[in-house]
C-alpha positions in Angstrom: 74.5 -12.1 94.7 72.9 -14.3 91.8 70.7 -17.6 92.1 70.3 -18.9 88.8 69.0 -22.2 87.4 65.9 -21.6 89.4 62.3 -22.6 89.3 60.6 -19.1 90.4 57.4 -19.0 92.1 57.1 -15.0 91.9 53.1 -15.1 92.9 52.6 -12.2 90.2 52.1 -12.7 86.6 53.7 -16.3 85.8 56.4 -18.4 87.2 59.7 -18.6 85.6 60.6 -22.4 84.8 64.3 -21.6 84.1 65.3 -18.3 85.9 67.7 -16.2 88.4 67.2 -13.5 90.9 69.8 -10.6 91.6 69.9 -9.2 95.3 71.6 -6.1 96.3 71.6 -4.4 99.5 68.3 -6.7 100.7 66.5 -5.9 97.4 65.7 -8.4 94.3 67.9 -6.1 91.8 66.5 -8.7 89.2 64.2 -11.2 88.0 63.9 -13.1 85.1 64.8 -16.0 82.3 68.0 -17.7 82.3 68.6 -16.1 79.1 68.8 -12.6 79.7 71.1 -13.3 82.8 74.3 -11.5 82.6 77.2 -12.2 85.4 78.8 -9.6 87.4 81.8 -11.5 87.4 82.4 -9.5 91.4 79.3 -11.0 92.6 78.9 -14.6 93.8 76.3 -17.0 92.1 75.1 -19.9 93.6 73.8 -22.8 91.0 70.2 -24.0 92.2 70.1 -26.5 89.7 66.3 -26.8 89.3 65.3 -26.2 92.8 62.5 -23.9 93.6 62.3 -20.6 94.8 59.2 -19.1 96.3 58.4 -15.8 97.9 58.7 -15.4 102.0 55.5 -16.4 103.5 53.6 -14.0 105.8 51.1 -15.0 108.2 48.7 -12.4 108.5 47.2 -13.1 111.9 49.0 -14.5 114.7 50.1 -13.1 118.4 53.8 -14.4 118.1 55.3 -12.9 120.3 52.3 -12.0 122.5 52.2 -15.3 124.3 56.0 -16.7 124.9 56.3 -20.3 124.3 56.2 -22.6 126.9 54.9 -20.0 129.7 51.7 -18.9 131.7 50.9 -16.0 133.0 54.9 -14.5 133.1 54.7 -14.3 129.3 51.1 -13.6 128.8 51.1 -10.5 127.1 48.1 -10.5 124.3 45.1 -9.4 126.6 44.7 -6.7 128.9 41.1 -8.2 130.3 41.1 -5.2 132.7 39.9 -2.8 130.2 37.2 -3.1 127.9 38.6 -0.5 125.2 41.8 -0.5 124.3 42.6 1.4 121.6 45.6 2.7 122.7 47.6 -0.1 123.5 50.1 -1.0 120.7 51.6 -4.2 120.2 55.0 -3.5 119.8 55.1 -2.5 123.4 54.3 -6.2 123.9 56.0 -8.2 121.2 59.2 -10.6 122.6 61.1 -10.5 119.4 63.6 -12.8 121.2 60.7 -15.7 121.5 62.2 -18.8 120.0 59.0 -19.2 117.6 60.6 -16.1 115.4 63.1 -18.7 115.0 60.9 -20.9 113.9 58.7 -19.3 111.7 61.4 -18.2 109.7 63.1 -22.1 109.2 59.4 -23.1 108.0 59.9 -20.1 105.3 57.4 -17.9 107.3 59.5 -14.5 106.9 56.8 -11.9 107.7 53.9 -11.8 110.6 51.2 -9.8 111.5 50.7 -10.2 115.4 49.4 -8.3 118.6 46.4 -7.9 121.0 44.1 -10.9 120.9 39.9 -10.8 121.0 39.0 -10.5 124.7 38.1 -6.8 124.3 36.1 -5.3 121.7 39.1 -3.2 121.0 41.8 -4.7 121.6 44.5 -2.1 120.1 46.8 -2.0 117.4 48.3 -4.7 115.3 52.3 -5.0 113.9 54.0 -6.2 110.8 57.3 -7.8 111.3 60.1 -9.9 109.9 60.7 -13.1 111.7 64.6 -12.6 111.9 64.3 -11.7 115.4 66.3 -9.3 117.6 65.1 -6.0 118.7 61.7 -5.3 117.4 62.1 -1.5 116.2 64.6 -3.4 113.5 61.9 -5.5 112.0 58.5 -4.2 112.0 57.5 -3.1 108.6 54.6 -1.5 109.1 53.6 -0.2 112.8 50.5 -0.2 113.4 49.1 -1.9 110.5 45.2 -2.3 111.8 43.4 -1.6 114.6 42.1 -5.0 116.3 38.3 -5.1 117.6 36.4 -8.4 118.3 33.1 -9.9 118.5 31.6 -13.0 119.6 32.0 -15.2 122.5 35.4 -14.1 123.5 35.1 -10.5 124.9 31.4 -11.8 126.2 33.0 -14.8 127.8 36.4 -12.5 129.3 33.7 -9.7 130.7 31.2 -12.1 131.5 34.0 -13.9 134.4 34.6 -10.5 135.6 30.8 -9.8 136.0 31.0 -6.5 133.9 29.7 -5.2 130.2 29.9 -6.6 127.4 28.3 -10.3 128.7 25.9 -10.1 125.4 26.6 -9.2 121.5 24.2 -6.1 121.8 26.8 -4.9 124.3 30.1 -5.5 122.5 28.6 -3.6 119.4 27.9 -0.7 121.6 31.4 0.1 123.3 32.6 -0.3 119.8 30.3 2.3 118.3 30.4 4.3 121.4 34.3 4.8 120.8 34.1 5.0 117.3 31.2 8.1 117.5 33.6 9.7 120.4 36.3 9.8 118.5 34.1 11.1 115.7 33.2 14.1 118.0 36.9 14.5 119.0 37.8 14.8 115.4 35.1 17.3 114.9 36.3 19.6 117.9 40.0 19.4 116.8 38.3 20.7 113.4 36.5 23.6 115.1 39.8 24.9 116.8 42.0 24.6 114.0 38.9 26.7 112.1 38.4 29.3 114.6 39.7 30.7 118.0 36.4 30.9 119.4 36.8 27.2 120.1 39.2 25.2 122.1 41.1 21.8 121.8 39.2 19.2 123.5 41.4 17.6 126.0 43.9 14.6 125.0 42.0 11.5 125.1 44.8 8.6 123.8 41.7 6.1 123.1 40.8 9.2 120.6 43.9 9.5 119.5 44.3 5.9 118.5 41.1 5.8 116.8 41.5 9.0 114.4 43.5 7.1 111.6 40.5 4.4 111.8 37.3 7.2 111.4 39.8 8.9 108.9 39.9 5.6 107.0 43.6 5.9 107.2 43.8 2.7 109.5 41.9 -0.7 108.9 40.0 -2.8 111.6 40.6 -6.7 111.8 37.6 -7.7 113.2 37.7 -11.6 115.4 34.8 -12.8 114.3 33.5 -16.5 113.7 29.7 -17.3 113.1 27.5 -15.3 110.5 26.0 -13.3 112.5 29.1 -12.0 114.6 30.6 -11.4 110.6 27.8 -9.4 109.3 27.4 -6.9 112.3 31.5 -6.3 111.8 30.4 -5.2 108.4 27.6 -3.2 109.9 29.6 -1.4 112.2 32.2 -0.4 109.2 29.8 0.6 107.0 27.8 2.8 109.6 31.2 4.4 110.3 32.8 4.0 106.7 35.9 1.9 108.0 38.3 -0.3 106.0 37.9 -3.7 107.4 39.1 -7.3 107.0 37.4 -10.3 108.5 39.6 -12.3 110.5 38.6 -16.2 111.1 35.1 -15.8 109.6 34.8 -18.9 110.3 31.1 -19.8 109.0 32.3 -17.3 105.9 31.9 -19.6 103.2 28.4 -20.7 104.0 27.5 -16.7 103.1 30.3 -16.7 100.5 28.4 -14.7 98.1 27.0 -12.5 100.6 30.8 -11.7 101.4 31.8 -11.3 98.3 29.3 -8.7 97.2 30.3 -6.5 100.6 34.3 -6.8 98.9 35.2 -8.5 101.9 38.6 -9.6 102.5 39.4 -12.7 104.7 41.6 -14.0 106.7 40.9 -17.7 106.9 41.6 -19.8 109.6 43.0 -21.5 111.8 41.1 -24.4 110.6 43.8 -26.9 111.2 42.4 -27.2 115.2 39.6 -28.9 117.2 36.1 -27.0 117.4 37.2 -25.8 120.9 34.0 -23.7 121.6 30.2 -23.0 120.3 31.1 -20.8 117.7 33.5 -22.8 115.5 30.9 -25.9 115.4 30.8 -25.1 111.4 34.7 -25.3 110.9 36.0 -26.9 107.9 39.5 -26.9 106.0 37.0 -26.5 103.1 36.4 -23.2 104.3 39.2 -20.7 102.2 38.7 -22.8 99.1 34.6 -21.8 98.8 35.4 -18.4 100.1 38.4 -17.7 97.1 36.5 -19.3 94.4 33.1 -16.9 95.3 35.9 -14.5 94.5 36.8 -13.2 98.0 40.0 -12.1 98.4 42.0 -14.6 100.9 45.1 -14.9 102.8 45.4 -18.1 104.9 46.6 -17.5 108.9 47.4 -19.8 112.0 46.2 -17.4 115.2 49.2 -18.5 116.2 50.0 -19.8 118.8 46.5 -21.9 118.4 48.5 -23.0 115.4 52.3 -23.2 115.4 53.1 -20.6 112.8 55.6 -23.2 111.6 52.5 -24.8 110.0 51.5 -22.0 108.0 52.5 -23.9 104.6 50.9 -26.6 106.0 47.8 -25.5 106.7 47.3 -24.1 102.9 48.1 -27.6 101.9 45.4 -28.6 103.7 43.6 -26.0 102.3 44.3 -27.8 98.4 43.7 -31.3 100.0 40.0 -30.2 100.6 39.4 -28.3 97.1 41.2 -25.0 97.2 42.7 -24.3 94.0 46.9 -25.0 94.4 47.7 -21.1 92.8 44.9 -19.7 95.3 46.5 -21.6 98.0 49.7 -20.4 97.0 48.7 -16.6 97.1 46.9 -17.0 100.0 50.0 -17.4 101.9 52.2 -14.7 99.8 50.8 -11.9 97.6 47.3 -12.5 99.1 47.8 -11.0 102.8 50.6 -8.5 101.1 47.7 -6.7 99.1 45.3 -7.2 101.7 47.9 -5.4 104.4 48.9 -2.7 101.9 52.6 -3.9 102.1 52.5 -5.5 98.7 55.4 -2.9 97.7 57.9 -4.2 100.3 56.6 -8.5 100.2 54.7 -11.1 99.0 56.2 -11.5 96.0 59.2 -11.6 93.7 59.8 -8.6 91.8 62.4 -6.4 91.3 62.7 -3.6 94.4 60.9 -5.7 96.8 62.5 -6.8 100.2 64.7 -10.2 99.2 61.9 -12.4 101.1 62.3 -16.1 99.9 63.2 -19.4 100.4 64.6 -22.5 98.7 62.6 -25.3 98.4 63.5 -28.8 96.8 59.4 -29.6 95.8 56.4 -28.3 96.8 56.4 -26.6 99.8 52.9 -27.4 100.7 53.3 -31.1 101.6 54.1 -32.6 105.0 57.3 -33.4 104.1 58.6 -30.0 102.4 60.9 -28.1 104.3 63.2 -25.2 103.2 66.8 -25.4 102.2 67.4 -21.8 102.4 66.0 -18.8 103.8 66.2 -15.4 103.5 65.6 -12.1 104.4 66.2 -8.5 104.0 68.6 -11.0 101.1 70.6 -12.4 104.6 70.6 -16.0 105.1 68.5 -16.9 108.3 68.3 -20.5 107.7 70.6 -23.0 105.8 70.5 -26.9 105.8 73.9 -26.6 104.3 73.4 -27.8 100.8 72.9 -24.4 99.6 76.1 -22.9 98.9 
């Protein structure tokens, strides 16, 4: 299948004013300049005339899925307030793939989440990537687990705090997480020992352990919730102590310690910032926010925390994001190659290149105004959404 004619977006190296893309078996076969194309004359080719194509967008932090639409408690499935650790719950256990806002994620171009628990626990469990095709979840996850979720801040204080039990401060959320964290680092040591030496034994099957080996081995990033400054630099005190691969998630007061940020090699996941300052914590929220926080050289991906955001909005939101000074490229990235990289998917999305997943859409303009929406979507190179102009 051939779409020539194009304007291509790839969010690598350059876009390709006058070019085509080759898919095969859900894979761009190949990508270039209308001047090397060459017709399989068995293959159909559909004439795009100039329109644009861009990669699949991914949200990197949402709960889709989590939290069905339009329920309460019934489809409330994102926090498990009973338990204050929870390393060991996974997110695909949780995830309604059948959830009509799959559906619309993918007609906004969004082709690729990251969702699961959400902050009321200092560990909340383990994060999933997914296509947005919908359907049985085993068939579209990417990459399961892709992070381990911890938070800090008012949330797991405010969720403990109505249940009159630990953590109702900050001091107290740090410690289960650093308790669990040196547990598991003990576990690991006593798995060592046996495997060493049959003086010792296996210590007994602990599945919070369990969860948290890939995390101590550095094998599994954190996400860490976190909003004001000081909730952002004790996540990066807690990873360092324990040698973790982090992102910051929200860092909402980020870019008033840009540079501080930005010399840790933080990455960020910015946002939502297209919402109301709902609680103490996000009194410092601006749009402005991902723009400082890219140009002080931070790596950035753009999210909704959907469903506080409709995911819908995603492209949206990083035109928002230009509107208030964020370079348009940055913006761009920051919604494609950005949170590929920073997931460690970048070999499967984000981007258009040849081998990658045929993640992308068909756009008229510029998908970042309130008025853009997509002609044409696909994924895995199978059309999920068609106006019917693209034939």
């Amino acid at each position: 299948m051939h779409f020539i004619n194009a304007y291509i977006y790839t969010a690598e190296e350059r876009a390709i004013p006058e070019g085509f893309i080759t898919v095969r078996d859900g894979k761009f076969t190949a990508v270039g300049e209308m001047k090397d194309f060459v017709c399989n004359g068995d293959e159909p080719v559909t004439d795009l005339g100039g329109k644009r194509i861009y990669p699949g967008f991914i949200d990197a932090h949402t709960h889709v899925g989590m939290w069905d639409d339009g329920l309460g408690f019934e489809g409330d499935d994102g926090n498990e307030d009973g338990l204050t650790s929870a390393a060991s719950l996974r997110a695909i256990d949780a995830i309604n793939s059948f959830d009509r806002c799959f559906t619309e994620a993918h007609e906004a171009g969004v082709t690729a989440v990251v969702t699961g628990p959400g902050s009321a626990n200092p560990i909340g469990g383990t994060m999933a990537a997914v296509k947005t095709t919908g359907g049985r979840v085993d068939r579209l996850v990417i990459k399961s687990p892709v992070s381990m979720k911890m938070a800090l801040g008012e949330n797991p204080k405010t969720t403990h705090h109505n249940r009159d039990e630990s953590p109702m401060t900050r001091m107290a959320t740090a410690k289960i997480i650093r308790d669990a964290l040196i547990k598991t680092r003990r576990y690991a040591e006593d798995i060592d020992k046996a495997a060493e030496s049959d003086d010792y034994d296996l210590p007994d099957f602990d599945a919070e352990c369990e969860a948290l080996l890939p995390v101590i081995k550095g094998e599994l990033p954190v996400h860490i919730h976190a909003h004001r400054r000081d909730d952002i630099f004790t996540g990066i005190r807690i990873a360092e102590e324990f040698g973790l691969k982090y992102v910051l998630v929200h860092a909402t007061e980020g870019y008033m310690v840009a540079n501080e940020l930005a010399e840790c090699g933080a990455d960020i996941f910015s946002g939502p910032f297209l919402s109301d300052r709902s609680k103490p914590e996000l009194m410092n929220l601006t749009p402005k926010s991902p723009g400082i926080i890219a140009s002080a050289g931070i790596r950035t991906a753009i999210v909704t925390d959907h469903p506080v955001i409709p995911i819908q909005y995603l492209p949206l939101c990083a035109g928002l994001a230009v509107r208030e000074g964020m370079d348009y490229d940055a913006a761009l990235r920051a919604i494609t190659v950005n949170p590929a990289r920073i997931l460690g998917l970048d070999d499967r999305i984000g981007s258009i290149r040849q081998g990658k997943d045929a993640d992308f859409s068909v756009f008229e303009g510029d998908p970042l105004t309130l008025a853009a929406k997509p002609l044409a979507v696909y994924i895995d190179g199978e059309a999920v959404y068609n106006t019917g102009i693209i034939q």
